[in-house]
N, C-alpha and C positions, 0 to 999 in steps of 0.2 A: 504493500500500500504506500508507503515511503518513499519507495523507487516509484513508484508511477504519480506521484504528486511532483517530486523532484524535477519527473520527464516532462511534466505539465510546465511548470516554473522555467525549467530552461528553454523551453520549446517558446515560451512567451515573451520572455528575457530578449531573443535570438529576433526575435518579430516586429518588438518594441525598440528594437537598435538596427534597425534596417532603414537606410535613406530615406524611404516612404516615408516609415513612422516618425521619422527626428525633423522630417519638413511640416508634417502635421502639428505636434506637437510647438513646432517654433512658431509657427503663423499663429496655432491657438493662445500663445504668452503673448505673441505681439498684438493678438485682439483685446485680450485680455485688459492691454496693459494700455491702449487706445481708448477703450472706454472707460475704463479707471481713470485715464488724465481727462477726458470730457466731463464727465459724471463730476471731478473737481472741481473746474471750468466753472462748469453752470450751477455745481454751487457756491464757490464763489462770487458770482455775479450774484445771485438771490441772496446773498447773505449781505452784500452792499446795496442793494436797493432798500432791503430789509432796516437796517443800517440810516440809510438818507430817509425813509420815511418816520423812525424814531427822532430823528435829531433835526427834521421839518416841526414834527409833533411839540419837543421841547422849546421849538423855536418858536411856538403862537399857533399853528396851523393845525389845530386838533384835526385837521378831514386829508390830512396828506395823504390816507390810505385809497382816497377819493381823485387827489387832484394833486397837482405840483404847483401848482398857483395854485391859492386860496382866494386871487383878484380873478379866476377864471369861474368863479362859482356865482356869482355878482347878478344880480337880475338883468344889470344894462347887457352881458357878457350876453349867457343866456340868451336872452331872447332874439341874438343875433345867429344863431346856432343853426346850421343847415335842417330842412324836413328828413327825416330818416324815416323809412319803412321795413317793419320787421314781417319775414315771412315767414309761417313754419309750419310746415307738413303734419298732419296726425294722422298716425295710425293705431287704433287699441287706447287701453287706459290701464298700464302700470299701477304697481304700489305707490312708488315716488312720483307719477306724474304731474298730480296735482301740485307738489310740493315746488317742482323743479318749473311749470306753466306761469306758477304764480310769483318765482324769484325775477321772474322777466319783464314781467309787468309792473312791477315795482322800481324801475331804472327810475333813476336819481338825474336823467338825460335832460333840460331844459330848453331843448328846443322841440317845435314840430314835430312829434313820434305817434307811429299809428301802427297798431297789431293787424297782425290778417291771421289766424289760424284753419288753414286748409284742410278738409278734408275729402274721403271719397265722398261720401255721401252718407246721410242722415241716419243712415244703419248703425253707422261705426259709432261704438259705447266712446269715442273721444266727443262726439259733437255734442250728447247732453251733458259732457264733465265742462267743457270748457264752457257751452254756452253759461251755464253757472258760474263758470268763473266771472265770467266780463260783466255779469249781473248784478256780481257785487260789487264790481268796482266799476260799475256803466256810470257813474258821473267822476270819475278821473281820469281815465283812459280811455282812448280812443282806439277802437277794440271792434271788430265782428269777425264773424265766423265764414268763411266761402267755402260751398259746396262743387268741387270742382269734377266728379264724374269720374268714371271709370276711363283708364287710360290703355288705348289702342296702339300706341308706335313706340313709347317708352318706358322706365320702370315708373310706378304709382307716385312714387317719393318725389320724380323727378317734373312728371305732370304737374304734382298738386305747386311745385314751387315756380314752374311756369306758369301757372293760369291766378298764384299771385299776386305773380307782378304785372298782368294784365291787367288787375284787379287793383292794382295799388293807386295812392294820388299820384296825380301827372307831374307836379310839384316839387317831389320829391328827387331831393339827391344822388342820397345815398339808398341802397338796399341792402338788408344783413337777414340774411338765411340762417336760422337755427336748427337745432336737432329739438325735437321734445323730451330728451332725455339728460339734460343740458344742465345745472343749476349755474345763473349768473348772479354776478358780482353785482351790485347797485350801479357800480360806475364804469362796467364794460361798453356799455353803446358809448360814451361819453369821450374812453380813452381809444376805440376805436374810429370816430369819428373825428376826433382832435390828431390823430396820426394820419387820416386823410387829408385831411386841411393844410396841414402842413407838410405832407410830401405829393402834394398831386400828381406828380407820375405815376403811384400806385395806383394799380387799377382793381385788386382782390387781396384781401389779406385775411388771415383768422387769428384766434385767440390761442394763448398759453396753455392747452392741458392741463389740468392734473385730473388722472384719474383715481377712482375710489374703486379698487377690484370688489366685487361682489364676493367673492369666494369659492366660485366658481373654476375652473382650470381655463376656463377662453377668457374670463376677463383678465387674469394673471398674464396671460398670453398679449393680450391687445398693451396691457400695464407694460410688461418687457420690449412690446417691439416701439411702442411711442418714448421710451427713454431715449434712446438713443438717436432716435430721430429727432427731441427736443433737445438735445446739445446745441446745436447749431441755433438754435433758434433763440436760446436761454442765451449765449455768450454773443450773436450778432445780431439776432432779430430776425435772419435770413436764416431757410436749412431748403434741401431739397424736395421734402415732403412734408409736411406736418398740419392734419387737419385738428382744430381743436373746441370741432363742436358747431361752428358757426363760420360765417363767411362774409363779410362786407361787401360790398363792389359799390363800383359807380352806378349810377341810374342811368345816366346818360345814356 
């Protein structure tokens, strides 16, 4: 038994030290050792932003978590604010839907902003959660529900955010497509629309990720592959791919 575990061990030894195996091995340290310095990187950067908005805060500006100007919060600012229209597909009604419907409609955004939630059609258990939602808050937001129809040339998701923006004010700017699974920040339309304004060559851009795995083995999976695609994004603002929920564009 000895001798044939031995024969095992060397047999493995002889296979593990063969060209093949010591070029695998070396590319796997230097991936390793790539995302380990990214993974730094971008924390570093979050730990200095982290950083500049405590010592905004110390500095008088209790809403810096909001805004980098506190003269950019100002009624006169505000109300000079482009029209923004949010679009967003529903399909079903989740545990958290409601939770994550209603973080969006709460933007802290002071200019022109107006909800469109799209669905298929009047079946779908989303169109009596949301109608309720905007029910409640029908004298603060500017809010309905579009019934956009069963889609024939494309996927559902992709219909209900084209018929929209068909649907949307003529008026409007900008456009930001969301996911309904999404919870935003009070001051996302805000910092994505003030990053428009100020870079007008941008023509589409999205939000910073963070996911919250379910516990699941596919969410742990989507969690692993958006790290490392959010390096680039956390340390220049720019990466190759990185969707994070939502999508701005020009209206134009």
């Amino acid at each position: 038994m000895s001798g044939a575990i031995d024969s095992v061990l060397f047999s493995l030894s002889k296979a593990f030290c063969s060209p093949l195996a010591v070029f695998v091995q070396i590319q796997g340290c230097v991936i390793c050792l790539t995302l380990a310095l990214g993974w730094a990187c971008a924390a570093y950067v979050r730990n200095r932003e982290i950083r500049r908005i405590k010592d905004s805060m110390r500095a008088g500006n209790s809403l810096a978590f909001l805004c980098q100007d506190i003269n950019e919060l100002e009624h006169s600012y505000q109300a000079n604010l482009p029209r923004v229209s949010v679009v967003m597909p529903l399909k079903g009604f989740g545990e958290h839907n409601l939770h994550n419907w209603r973080s969006q409609v709460i933007s802290l955004y002071g200019g022109p902003l107006e909800f469109l939630f799209v669905v298929e059609s009047t079946e779908d258990p989303a169109y009596h959660a949301v109608s309720r939602l905007i029910s409640d808050f029908k004298d603060n937001i500017d809010a309905r529900v579009v019934v956009a129809g069963l889609s024939t040339t494309c996927s559902q998701k992709i219909h209900n955010q084209l018929v929209g923006v068909e649907k949307m004010h003529k008026d409007s700017k900008y456009v930001l497509f969301l996911d309904d699974d999404i919870r935003l920040h009070p001051g996302s339309i805000g910092a994505l629309t003030s990053e428009m304004e100020k870079n007008p060559e941008i023509f589409i851009q999205t939000g910073y990720p963070l996911d919250l795995p379910s516990g699941s083995l596919g969410s742990y999976c989507i969690y692993e592959y958006h790290m490392p695609c959010s390096m680039g994004f956390a340390t220049g603002g720019k990466t190759f791919f990185l969707w994070g929920g939502c999508m701005m564009a020009n209206a134009c």
